[in-house]
C-alpha positions as CSV (number, residue, x, y, z in Angstrom):
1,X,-18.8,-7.4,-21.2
2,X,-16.2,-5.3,-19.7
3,X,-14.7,-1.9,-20.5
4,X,-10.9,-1.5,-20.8
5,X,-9.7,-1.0,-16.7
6,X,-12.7,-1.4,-15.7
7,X,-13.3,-4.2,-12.4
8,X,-16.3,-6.5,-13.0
9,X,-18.5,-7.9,-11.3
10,X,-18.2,-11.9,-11.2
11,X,-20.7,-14.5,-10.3
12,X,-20.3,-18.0,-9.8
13,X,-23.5,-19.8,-9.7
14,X,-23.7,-23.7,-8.8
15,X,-19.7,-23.7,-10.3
16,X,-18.1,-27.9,-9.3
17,X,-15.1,-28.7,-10.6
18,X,-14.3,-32.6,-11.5
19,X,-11.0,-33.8,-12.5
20,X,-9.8,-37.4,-13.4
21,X,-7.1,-38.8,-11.3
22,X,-6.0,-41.5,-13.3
23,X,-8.4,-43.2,-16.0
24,X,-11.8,-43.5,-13.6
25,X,-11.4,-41.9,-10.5
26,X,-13.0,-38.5,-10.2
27,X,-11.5,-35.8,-8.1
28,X,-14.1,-32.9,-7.0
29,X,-11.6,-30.0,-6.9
30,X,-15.0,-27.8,-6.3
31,X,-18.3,-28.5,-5.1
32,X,-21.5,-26.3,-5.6
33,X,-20.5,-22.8,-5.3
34,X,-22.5,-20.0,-5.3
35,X,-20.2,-16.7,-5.1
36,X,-20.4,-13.1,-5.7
37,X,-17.7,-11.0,-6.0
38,X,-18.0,-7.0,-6.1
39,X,-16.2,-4.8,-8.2
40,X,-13.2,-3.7,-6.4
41,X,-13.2,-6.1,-3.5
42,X,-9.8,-7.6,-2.1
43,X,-10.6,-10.8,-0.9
44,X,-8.4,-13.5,0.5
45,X,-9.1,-17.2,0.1
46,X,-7.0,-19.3,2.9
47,X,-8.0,-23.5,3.4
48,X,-5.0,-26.6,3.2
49,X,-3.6,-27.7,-0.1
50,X,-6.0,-29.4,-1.9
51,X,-8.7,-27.6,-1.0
52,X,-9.7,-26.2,-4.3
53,X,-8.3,-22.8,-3.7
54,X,-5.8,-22.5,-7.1
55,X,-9.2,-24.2,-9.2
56,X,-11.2,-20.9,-8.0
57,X,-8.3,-18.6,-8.8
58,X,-8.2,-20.5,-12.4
59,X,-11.9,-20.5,-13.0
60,X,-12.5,-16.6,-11.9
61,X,-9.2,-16.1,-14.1
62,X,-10.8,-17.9,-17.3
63,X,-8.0,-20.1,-17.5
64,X,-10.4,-23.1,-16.9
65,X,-14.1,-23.9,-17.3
66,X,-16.6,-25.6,-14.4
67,X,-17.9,-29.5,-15.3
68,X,-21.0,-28.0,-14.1
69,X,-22.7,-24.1,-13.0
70,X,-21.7,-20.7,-14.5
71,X,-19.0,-18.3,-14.2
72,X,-20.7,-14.7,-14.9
73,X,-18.9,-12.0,-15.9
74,X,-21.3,-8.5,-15.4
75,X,-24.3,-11.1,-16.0
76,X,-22.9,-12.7,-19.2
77,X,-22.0,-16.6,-18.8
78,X,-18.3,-16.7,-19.5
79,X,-19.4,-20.0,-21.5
80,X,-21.3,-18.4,-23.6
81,X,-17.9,-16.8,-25.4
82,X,-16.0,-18.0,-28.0
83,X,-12.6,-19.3,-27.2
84,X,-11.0,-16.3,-28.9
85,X,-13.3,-14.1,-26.9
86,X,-12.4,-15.8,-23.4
87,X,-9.2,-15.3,-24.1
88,X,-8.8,-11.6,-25.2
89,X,-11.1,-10.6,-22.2
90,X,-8.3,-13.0,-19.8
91,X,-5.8,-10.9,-22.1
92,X,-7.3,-7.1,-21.0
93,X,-9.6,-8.3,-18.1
94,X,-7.2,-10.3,-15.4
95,X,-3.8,-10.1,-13.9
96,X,-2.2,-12.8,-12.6
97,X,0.9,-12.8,-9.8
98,X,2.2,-15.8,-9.2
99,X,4.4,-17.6,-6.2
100,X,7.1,-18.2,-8.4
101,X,7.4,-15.2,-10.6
102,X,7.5,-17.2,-13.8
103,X,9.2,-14.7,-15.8
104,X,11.3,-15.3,-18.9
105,X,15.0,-15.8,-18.2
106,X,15.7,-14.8,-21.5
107,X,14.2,-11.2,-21.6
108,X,15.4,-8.3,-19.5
109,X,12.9,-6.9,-16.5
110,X,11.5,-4.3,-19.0
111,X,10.9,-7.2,-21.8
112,X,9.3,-9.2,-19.6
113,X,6.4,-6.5,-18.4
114,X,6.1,-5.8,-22.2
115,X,4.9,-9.1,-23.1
116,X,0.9,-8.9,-22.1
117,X,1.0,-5.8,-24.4
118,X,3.1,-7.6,-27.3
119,X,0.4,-9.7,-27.2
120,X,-2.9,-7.0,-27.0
121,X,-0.6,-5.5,-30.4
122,X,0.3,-2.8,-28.5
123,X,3.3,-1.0,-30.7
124,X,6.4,-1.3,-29.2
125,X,7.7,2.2,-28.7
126,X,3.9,2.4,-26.6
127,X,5.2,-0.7,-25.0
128,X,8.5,0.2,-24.3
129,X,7.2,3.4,-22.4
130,X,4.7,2.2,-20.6
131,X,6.5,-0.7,-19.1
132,X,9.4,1.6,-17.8
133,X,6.7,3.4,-16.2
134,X,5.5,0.3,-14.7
135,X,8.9,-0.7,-13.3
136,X,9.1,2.9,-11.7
137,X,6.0,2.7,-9.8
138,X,6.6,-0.6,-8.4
139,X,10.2,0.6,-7.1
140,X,12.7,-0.7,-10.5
141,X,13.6,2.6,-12.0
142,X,17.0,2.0,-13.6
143,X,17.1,-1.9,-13.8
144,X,14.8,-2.3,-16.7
145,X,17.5,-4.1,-18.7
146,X,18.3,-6.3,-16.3
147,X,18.0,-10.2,-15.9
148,X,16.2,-12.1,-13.6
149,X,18.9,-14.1,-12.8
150,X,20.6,-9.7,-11.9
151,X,17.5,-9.7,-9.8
152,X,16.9,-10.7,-6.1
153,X,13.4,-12.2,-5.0
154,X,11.9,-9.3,-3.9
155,X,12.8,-7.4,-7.5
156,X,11.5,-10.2,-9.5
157,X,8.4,-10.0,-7.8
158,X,7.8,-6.2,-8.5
159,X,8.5,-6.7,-11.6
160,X,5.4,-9.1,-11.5
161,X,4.0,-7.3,-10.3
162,X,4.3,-4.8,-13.0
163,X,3.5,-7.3,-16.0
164,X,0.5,-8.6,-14.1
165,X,-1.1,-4.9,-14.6
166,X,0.3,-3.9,-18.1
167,X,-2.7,-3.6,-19.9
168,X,-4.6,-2.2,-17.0
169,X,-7.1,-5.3,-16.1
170,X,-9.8,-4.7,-13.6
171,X,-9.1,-8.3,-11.7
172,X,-5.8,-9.1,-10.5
173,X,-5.4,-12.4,-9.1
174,X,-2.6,-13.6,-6.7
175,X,-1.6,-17.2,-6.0
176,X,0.8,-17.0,-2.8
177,X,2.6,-14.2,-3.9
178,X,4.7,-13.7,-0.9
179,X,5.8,-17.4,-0.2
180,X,8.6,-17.3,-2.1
181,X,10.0,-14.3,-0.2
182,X,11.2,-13.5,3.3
183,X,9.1,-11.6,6.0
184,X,10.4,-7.9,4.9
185,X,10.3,-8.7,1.5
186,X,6.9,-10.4,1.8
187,X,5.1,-7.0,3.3
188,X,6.8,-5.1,0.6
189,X,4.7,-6.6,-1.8
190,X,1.9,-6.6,-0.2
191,X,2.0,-2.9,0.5
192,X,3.0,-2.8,-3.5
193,X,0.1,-5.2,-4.5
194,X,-2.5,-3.1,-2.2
195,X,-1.4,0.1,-3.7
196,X,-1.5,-0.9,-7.0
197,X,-5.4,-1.9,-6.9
198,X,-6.2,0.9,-5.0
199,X,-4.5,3.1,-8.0
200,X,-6.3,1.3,-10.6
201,X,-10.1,0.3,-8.4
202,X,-9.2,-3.3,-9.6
203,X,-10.5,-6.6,-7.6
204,X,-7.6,-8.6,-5.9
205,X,-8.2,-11.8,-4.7
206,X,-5.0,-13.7,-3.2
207,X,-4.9,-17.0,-2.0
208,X,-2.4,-17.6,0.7
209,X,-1.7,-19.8,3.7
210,X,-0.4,-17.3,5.9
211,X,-2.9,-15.4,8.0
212,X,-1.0,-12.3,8.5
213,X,-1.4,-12.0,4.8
214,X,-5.4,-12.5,5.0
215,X,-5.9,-10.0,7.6
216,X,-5.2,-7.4,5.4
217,X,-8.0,-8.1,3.0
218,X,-11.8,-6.7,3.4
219,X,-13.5,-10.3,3.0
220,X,-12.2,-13.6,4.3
221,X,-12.7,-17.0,2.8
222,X,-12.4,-20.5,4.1
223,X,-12.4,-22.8,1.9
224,X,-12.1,-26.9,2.8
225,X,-12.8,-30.0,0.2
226,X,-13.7,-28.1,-2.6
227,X,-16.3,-26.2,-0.5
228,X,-16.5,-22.3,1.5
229,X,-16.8,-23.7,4.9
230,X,-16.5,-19.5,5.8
231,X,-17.2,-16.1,4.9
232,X,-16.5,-13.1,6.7
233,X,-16.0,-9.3,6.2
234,X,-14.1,-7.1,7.8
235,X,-10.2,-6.8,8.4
């Protein structure tokens, strides 16, 4: 469906998205989609909370499946796979960066960034290297056996950053990735985040509410009540 590295080419096709608030009431997180997204594309999805803007990072990331349409992955209905197979292509396929960093306190900078490779059974001297590589690129030479709690926002970030593209996935996906951080920091990693897909001809698309942030994508999407209410090319 995809080779190692390689960014696909994702189609979602009548995708809705229902929840259950409570026992009976049904909450439309998503409402009849039909979006392509091109291999290598950096795309930013803006709209208020609530909007459904997290669901479409969740369904394009295979962490979540739509009540109704298809999610496509290079033509191939992402419902058609086994559970073990949706996740293992998650595993290699997708990066995620997250507002609030979510690493492990426990583990050191370079422990963290090892862990999607722990779990591809990558050996651990393998590991080892190639996350101290990581941390160089994004900036961390020299505190790979650091904490978190050593770390400032910024740092943690990187070192995201880093994890996000450990086993070289072809979609990264970013949910607010600066709004944890100051303005400096902020453009930091956005410079870092840009330079990283460029490096790698990965898809990034990054949902954020700030639209200094948006203007540095290629495509532009509005989203409001579950729906694209816009979308527009061009920085």
């Amino acid at each position: 469906m995809n080779a190692d590295g390689a960014a696909p080419h994702i189609e979602l096709a009548g995708v809705s998205r229902t929840y259950l608030q409570g026992s009976v009431e049904e909450v439309r997180a998503l409402q009849a989609l039909d979006l392509e997204f091109a291999p290598g594309a950096f795309v930013s999805v803006e709209g208020p909370s609530g909007c459904g803007k997290t669901t479409l990072l969740n369904l394009l990331g295979l962490l979540d499946a739509p009540t109704e349409g298809e999610v496509r992955w290079n033509g191939r209905s992402v419902g058609a796979l086994s559970d073990r197979e949706r996740a293992r292509l998650r595993l290699r396929g997708v990066g995620f960066i997250f507002q609030r960093f979510y690493l492990l306190p426990t583990l050191t900078a370079r422990e963290n960034v090892e862990l999607p490779m722990r779990a591809l059974g990558v050996p651990r001297a393998e590991r080892a290297r190639r996350a101290s590589e990581l941390l160089s690129e994004v900036g961390l030479s020299g505190r790979e056996r650091a904490f978190p709690h050593q770390l400032s926002g910024g740092e943690e970030q990187r070192v995201a950053v880093a994890r996000a593209v450990a086993n070289q996935p072809g979609l990264l996906l970013a949910d607010e990735p600066t709004g944890e951080l100051d303005s400096a920091h902020a453009q930091g990693i956005l410079d870092l985040v840009e330079r990283v897909r460029r490096a790698r001809s990965a898809t990034l698309i990054l949902v954020t509410h700030n639209p200094e942030v948006a203007a540095r994508a290629d495509r532009h999407l509005t989203m409001r009540d579950g729906k694209v209410v816009r979308d527009t090319r061009g920085a």
